[in-house]
Each structure stands twice: as C-alpha cells, then as structure tokens.
N, C-alpha and C positions, 0 to 999 in steps of 0.2 A: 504494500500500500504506500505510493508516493506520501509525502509531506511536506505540505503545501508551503511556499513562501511566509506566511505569515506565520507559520509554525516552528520558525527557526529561532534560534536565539539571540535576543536583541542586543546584547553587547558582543562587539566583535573579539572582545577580548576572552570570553568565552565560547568559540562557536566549536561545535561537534557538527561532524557529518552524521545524518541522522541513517538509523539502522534498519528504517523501517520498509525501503522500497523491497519487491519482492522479484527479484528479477527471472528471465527463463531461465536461464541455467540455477541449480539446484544452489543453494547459500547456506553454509553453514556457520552459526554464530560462535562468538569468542566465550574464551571462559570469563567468569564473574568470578574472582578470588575470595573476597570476603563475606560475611553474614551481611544481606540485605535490610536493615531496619524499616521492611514495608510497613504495617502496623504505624509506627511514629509517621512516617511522610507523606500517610493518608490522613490522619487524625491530629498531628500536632497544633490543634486549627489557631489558623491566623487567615485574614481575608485571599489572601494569594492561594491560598491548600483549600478552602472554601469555594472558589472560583476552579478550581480545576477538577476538583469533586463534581462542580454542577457541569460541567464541560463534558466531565468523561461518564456520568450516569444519566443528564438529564435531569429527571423525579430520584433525587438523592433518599435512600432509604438510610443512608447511613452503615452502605455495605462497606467493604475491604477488597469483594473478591470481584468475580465475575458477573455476580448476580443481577438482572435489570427488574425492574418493576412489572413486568410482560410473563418476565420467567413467572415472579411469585403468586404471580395472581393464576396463572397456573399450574402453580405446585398446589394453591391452595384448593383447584378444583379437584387435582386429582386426590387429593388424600381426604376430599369429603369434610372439608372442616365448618363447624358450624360453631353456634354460638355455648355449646354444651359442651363443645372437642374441649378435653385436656392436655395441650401438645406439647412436646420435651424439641428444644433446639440444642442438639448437638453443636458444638463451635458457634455459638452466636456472635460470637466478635462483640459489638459496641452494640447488641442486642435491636439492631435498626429493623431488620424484618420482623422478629417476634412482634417489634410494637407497634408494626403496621399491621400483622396482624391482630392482634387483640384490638385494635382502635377500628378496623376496617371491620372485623367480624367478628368480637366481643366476647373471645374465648380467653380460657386461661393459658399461660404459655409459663415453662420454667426453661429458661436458657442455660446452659453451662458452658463455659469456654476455661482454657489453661490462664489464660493472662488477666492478668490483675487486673492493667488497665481497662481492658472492653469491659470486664465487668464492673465499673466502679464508674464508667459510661455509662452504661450500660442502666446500671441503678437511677444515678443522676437524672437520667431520661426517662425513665418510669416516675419519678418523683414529678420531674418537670411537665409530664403531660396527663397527671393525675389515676396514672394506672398501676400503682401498686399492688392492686387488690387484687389485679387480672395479671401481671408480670412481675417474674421475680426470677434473680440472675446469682449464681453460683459458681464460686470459682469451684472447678471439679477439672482433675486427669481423668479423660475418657481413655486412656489407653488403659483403665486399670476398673476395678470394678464400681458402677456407676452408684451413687448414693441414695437410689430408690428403692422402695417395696416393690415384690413384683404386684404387674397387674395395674401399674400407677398412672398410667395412659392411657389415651383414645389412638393415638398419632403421634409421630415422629418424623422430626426434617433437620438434615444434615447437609449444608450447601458447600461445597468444597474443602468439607474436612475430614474425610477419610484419608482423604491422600495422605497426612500426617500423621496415620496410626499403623503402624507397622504391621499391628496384628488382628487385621482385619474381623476373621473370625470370629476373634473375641467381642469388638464391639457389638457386631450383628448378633451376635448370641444375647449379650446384655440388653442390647434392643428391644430381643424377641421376648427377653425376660420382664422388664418395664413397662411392655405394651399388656393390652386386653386383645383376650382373643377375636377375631376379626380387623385388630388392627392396622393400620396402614403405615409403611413406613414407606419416606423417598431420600434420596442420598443423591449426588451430584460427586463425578470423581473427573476432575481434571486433568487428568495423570496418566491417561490409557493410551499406550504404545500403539500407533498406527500405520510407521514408517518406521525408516533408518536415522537414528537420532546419536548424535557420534557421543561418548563421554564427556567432551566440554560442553555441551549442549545440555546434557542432564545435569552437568553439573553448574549450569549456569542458571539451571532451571530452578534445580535444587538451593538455592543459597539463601532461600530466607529460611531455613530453617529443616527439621526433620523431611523429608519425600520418601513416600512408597510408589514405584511408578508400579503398573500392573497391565494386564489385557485383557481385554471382554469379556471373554472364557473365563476366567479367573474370575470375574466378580459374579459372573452369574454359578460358578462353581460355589462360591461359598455363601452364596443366597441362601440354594437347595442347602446347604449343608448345617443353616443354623437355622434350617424351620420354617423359613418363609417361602412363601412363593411369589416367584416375579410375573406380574399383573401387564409392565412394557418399560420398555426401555426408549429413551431419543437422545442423539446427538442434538449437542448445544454447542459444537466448536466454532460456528463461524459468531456465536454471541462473543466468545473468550479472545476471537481473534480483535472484533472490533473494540471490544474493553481496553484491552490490553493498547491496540495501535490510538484511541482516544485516550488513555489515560498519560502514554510518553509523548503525547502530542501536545497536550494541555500543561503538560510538567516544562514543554521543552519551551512555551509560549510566556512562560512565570519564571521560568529559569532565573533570573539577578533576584527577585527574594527568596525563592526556594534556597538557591546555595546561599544565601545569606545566614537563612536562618539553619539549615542542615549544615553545611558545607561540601564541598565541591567534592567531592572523597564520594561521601554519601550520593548524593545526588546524580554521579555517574554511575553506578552501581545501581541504586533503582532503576535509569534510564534502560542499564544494558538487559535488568534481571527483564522490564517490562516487554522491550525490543526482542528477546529471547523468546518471551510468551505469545507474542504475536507472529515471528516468525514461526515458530514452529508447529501453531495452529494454522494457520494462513495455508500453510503445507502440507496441512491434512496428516503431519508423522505426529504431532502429540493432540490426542483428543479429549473434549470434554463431554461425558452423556450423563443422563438423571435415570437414576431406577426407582421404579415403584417396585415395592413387593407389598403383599400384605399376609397377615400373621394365621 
C-alpha cells in the first residue's frame, strides 16, 4: 500500500523511507531488535496519540489491536449477546469493547487482561461512564488457571489474545470450564501461518512481547479437543492489513510529537513492528481469522 505525500514526515531532519508500499516482487521485512512498547504508544494519550487513534480506527473503541467497530458488532451477533449474557473478555486491554458492549446492549461483562495498566483504564472508564455495576476489570494471567467458578458465563470473547498464550489448550479448556452449557465462545488469532515468512519477519512480528504463531488445523485441532465445537470460522486479514498500514501512516503524519514524547528509538520500532504487520498480511503469508465454537 503506497503512502501518500502527506503521510510522510514533516521534519526533514527526521524522514524515513516508508515500508509500507507492497511491490510485485515478493519483500521481505527487516528484523525489529528490541521489545516494542505498543501498549504505551497507543495509550500514553496526549492530543497527537488521540488524533492518530481516531485516524487509524475511525469510531475509537479504545482498542490496541486490530479490532474495528464493524468486526464487534459482529462478534456481538454471532455469540447471541443480549441484555441477560454474562460475558468474560479475555485480554480486554483498556477494557474499550467490553464497555461498548455493556453501554450498546446492557449486559454484564468481567474483563481480565495481564497488564496493570489496561486494567486501571480500564476501571477508570467504567467509573467514568457510570457502568460499574455492569463492568468490572481484573488483572488475571490467562495462561494459568482462570479465577472463576465453573458455569460463571453465558459467553466468551477473546480478540487477538490467544496468540500470547502458549498453551492454547489450556485456555480453551478453562473457557469451556467458565462457560454454561450451550455457551458460545469466539476468539480472533492473528498469528496463522499462510505463507513463507522468513525468521526476521517472525521475529519482527514477535517483538512486543510473548507470540504463538500457529495454522488452521491446529486451532480447529484443539477446539475439538477441549469440548467445543466450531459453529464457523472467517478471515479478517485484509481488516489487520488496513489497521496496521493506517495506524504507521497516522504515527508517520504526528511523527515530531510522537518522538518527542517516546523518543526516536521507540518510535522506529513501533513504525517497523507496525510496517511488518501490514506487510505480511497484505501478503496473505501471516493471517488473521475469528472462531466461533460453542460449548
């Protein structure tokens, strides 16, 4: 995907050639050396990170990842959610979808995410828009056994944080433990091998933090394997490709306060982790799909 004149960077003392065109012959991306601090360069908010949020989402739900506001309202048909669902968010990050759902369809939602800070967002924002009573957010490791009764759900959604849990199995098993029988779960895995993707590439992919990449077969493997059955599966790669090539477009356009306030270190590093995610979706070798199963 070209980028456009106006997407480049306004001080010349800082200009990068941007990584996002996608040429005919085959491109493969550079490695990313260090831990990407995405999390802080989406959230750290100051008006310039506020403006490239609404740039790169549109209807800002106050996601992280790839999510658009088209997907959830979608996600929220397929899992049947009403105003009685008791829904569990795996990885809610800064708890932004849970509390458009609860505000958009008046159910209860418990978020758990590893980082402090989404949840302490997360909270803040439940206070701030009067939904405590219907949203409430816990820091919890999902790679480990989750802190419900079984039986404590109606429903369950997981939007690009599987990929982070090594031991897949285990979550869906927990899943299937937490839910009520007939329940529905849907999960989103960004990470599905569809091409030839060299080691710098994964590893460039990989740099904000823990990755499981996986394939198809393997996720519908361990669906069957911890009790659920899968209802359908969709590709969502060319959503992750456009996120991803708006989000280093909008970063490349704010570029003199961005590295102001990150610094220059940082802020190449995001560029290259995001220009990686777009390349190699664009490419059709790293894909994103959503599974429903239900219990």
């Amino acid at each position: 995907m070209p980028v456009s004149a106006s997407g480049q960077r306004a001080a010349a003392s800082h200009e990068h050639e941007s990584p996002l065109t996608v040429p005919s012959r085959r491109h493969y991306a550079g490695h990313v050396g260090e831990h990407v601090p995405l999390y802080a360069s989406a959230y750290a908010g100051f008006s310039a990170r506020e403006e490239v949020r609404r740039q790169t989402y549109g209807d800002d739900l106050g996601q992280s990842g790839w999510l658009t506001v088209d997907e959830l309202e979608r996600f929220a048909e397929w899992l049947d959610l009403d105003a009685e669902t008791r829904l569990l968010d795996v990885g809610c990050g800064a708890g932004g979808p849970a509390l458009r759902l609860a505000e958009t369809i008046g159910l209860t939602v418990v978020g758990v995410d590893i980082l402090a800070e989404g949840i302490d967002t997360a909270r803040q924002l439940a206070r701030e828009r009067g939904l405590e009573g219907r949203a409430s957010f816990l820091q919890v490791d999902a790679r480990g056994q989750l802190t419900f009764e079984d039986a404590s759900f109606d429903a369950a959604l997981s939007v690009d944080a599987m990929c982070h849990l090594p031991d897949r199995l285990g979550i869906l098993q927990e899943l299937h433990r937490v839910t009520c029988p007939g329940a529905r779960v849907l999960f989103t895995d960004p990470t599905i091998m569809t091409g030839l993707v060299t080691g710098a590439e994964l590893a460039a992919r990989s740099s904000i933090g823990v990755y499981v990449f996986s394939v198809a077969s393997a996720n519908e493997r361990l669906i069957d394997e911890s009790g659920f059955r899968l209802l359908r599966s969709e590709d969502l790669t060319e959503n992750m490709a456009a996120i991803a090539g708006r989000w280093h477009d909008a970063r490349t356009r704010f570029s003199d306060a961005l590295i102001a306030d990150e610094g220059e270190p940082t802020f190449d590093r995001v560029q290259g982790f995001l220009a990686n995610c777009h390349l190699l979706a664009s490419e059709r070798r790293l894909s994103r799909y959503a599974y429903l199963v239900e219990r």
